[in-house]
DONU-678289 format. One line per 2 residues: for each residue z negated, x, y negated of C-alpha. Coordinates in steps of 0.1 Angstrom, whole numbers, plus 5000, padded with zeros to 4 digits. Layout:
Z,X,Y; ...
This chain:
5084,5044,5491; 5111,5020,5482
5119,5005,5450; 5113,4971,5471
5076,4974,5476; 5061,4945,5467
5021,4949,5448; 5006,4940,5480
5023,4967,5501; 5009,4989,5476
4972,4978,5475; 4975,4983,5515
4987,5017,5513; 4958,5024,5483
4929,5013,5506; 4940,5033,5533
4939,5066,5513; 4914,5082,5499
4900,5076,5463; 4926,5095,5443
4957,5092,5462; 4947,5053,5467
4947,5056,5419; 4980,5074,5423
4996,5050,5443; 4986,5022,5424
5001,5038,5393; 5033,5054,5406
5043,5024,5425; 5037,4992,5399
5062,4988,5369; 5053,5002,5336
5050,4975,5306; 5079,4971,5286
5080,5001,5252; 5065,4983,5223
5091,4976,5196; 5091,4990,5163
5078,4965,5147; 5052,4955,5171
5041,4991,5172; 5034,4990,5134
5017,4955,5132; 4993,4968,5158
4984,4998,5137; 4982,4978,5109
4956,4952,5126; 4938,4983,5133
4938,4989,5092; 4924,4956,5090
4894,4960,5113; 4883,4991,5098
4880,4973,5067; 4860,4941,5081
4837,4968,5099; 4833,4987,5060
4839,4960,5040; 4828,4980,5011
4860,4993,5009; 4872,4956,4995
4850,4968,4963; 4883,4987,4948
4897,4953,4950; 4876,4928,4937
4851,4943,4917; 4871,4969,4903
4897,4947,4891; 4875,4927,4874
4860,4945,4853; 4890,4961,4841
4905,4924,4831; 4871,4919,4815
4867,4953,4797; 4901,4957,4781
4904,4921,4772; 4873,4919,4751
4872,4954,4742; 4904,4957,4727
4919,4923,4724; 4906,4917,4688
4921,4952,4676; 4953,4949,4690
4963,4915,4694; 4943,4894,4670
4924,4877,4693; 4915,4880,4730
4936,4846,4739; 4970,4862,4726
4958,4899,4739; 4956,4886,4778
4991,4874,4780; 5003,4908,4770
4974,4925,4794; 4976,4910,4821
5006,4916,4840; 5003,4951,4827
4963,4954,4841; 4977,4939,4876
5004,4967,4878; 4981,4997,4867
4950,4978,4891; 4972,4980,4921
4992,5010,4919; 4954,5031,4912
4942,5017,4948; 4975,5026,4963
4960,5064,4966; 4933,5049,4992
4958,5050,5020; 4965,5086,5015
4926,5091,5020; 4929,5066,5050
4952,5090,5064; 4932,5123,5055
4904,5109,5076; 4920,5097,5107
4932,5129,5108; 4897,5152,5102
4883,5135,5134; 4912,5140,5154
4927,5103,5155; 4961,5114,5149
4962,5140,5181; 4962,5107,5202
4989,5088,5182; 5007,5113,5186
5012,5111,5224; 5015,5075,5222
5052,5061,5240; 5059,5042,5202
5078,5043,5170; 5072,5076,5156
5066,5063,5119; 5043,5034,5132
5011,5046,5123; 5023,5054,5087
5037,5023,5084; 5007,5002,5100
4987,5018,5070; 5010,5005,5047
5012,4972,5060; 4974,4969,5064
4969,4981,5024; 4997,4957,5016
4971,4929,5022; 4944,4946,4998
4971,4945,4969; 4973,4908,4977
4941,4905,4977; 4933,4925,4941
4963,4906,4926; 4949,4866,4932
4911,4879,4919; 4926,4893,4893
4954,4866,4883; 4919,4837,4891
4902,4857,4864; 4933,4857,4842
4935,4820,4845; 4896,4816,4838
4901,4835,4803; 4930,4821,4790
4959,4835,4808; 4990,4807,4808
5022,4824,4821; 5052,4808,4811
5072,4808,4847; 5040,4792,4865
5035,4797,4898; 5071,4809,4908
5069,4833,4879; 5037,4848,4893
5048,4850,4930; 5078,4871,4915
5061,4896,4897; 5036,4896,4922
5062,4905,4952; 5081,4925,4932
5043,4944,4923; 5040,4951,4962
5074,4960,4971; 5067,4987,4945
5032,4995,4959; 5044,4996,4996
5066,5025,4983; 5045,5039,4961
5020,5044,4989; 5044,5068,5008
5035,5095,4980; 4998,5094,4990
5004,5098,5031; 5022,5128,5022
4993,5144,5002; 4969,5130,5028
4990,5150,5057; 4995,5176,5037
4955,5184,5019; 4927,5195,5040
4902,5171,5028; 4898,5134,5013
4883,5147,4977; 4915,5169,4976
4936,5138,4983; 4918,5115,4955
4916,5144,4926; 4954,5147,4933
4961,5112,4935; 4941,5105,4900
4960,5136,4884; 4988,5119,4890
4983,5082,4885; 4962,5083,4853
4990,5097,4837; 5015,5075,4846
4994,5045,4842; 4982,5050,4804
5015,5068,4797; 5031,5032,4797
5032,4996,4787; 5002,4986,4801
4982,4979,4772; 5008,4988,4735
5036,4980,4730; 5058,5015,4732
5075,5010,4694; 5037,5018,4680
5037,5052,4697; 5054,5087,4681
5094,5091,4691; 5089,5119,4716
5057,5100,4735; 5086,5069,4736
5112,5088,4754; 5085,5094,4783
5068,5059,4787; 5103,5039,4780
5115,5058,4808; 5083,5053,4831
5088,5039,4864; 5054,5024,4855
5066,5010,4822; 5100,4990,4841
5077,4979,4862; 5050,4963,4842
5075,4950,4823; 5101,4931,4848
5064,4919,4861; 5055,4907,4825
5086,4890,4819; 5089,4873,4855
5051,4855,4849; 5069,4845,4814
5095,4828,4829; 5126,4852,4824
5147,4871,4842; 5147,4907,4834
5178,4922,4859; 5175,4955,4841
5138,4962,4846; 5136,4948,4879
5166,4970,4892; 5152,4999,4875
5121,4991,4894; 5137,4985,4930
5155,5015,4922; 5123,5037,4915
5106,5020,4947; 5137,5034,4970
5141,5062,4961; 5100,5075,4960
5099,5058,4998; 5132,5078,5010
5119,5109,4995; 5084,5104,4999
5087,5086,5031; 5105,5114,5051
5089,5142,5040; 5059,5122,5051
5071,5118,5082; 5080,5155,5086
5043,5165,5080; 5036,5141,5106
5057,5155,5133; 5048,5191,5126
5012,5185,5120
């Protein structure tokens, strides 16, 4: 058959076949669609994050409820003790809250992953004509949207209890962006343990091994100059502590190049690491 055959040569020869050589014909002879790009590829994977979520919306709890009650809890609980009073306490806590908030629910795409795989999901993917990293990415993208999410309830509540950043609104996008570019990398270290554990409670009792650690070993709620010399050397050197602390300083108004390098820095490195081992799981698994 030429390469000139029009469709309705095609549907001629078909119905003059039988059943299955009149389906082959119709699918050797008509052009394939076009190979989705790279970035299309990963959009659509992470729509399909998206959906899963507005079919379970529970799964929004870890980023609504959950962040509000931490803003709540530590503001009242400790406020008084450390800062005085609750009003001076939440400038210091918040930023800090936001960062530890957002990097804990980072660890839910890693169980994401985990499951997809269980039932068998990633078997198809696999076979799929697309970017090889799409999928990963697509669960990136799709959990970039539940940090955006946790951040405004959690800067709304802020504002409700006396939170009054210095830089205003700019200030707060800035942190805020530089919060997910962090988390977006970050997230790389949890597909690798979700590829690479054999079920979702392995993934999360890793994941909270790891994270509670670095969260409360940080800035997040002291200042590090209250804390013995040796504990110091660890939290001042914390990708945690840079970050909460360029994100502090943006929602202040200021401009902390140091910090925020050290934080970009941190972020490229754990997604080049993380990120291709990731994908060598993937391919092998």
């Amino acid at each position: 058959m030429s390469t000139t055959t029009t469709k309705t040569e095609l549907e001629d020869v078909a119905l003059a076949a039988p059943d299955k050589e009149r389906l082959s014909a119709l699918l050797v002879g008509l052009d394939r669609p076009p190979r989705p790009s790279a970035l299309s590829a990963s959009l659509t994977f992470g729509w399909r994050a998206m959906l899963k979520i507005k079919h379970v919306p529970e799964q929004l709890f870890d980023v609504t409820a959950f962040p509000i009650m931490l803003v709540l809890m530590y503001t009242y609980l400790f406020g008084g003790a450390l800062a005085g009073s609750t009003q001076e306490y939440i400038q210091f806590l918040l930023p800090g809250i936001l960062v530890m908030s957002v990097v804990m629910i980072t660890m839910y795409t890693g169980i994401s992953v985990n499951t997809d795989i269980t039932k068998g999901v990633f078997d198809r993917f696999r076979t799929l004509p697309i970017w090889r990293p799409a999928p990963m990415v697509g669960y990136l993208l799709g959990d970039v949207l539940r940090y955006v999410l946790a951040s405004v309830v959690m800067l709304t509540v802020g504002m409700i209890i006396g939170f009054r950043p210095g830089g205003g609104v700019l200030g707060m996008l800035a942190g805020v962006a530089l919060l997910l570019v962090f988390a977006f990398a970050f997230s790389w270290i949890w597909t690798m343990f979700g590829l690479l554990l054999r079920t979702e409670k392995s993934v999360m009792g890793v994941s909270m091994m790891v994270i509670f650690p670095l969260t409360f070993l940080s800035n997040v709620f002291v200042d590090p100059s209250t804390m013995p010399g040796w504990l110091q050397a660890f939290v001042n050197n914390s990708p945690i502590t840079h970050l909460a602390t360029a994100v502090r300083e943006l929602m202040a108004g200021n401009w902390p190049a140091a910090d925020i390098a050290w934080s970009l820095g941190w972020a490229g490195l754990i997604m080049v690491v993380f990120g291709s081992v990731t994908m060598r799981l993937y391919n092998r698994k």
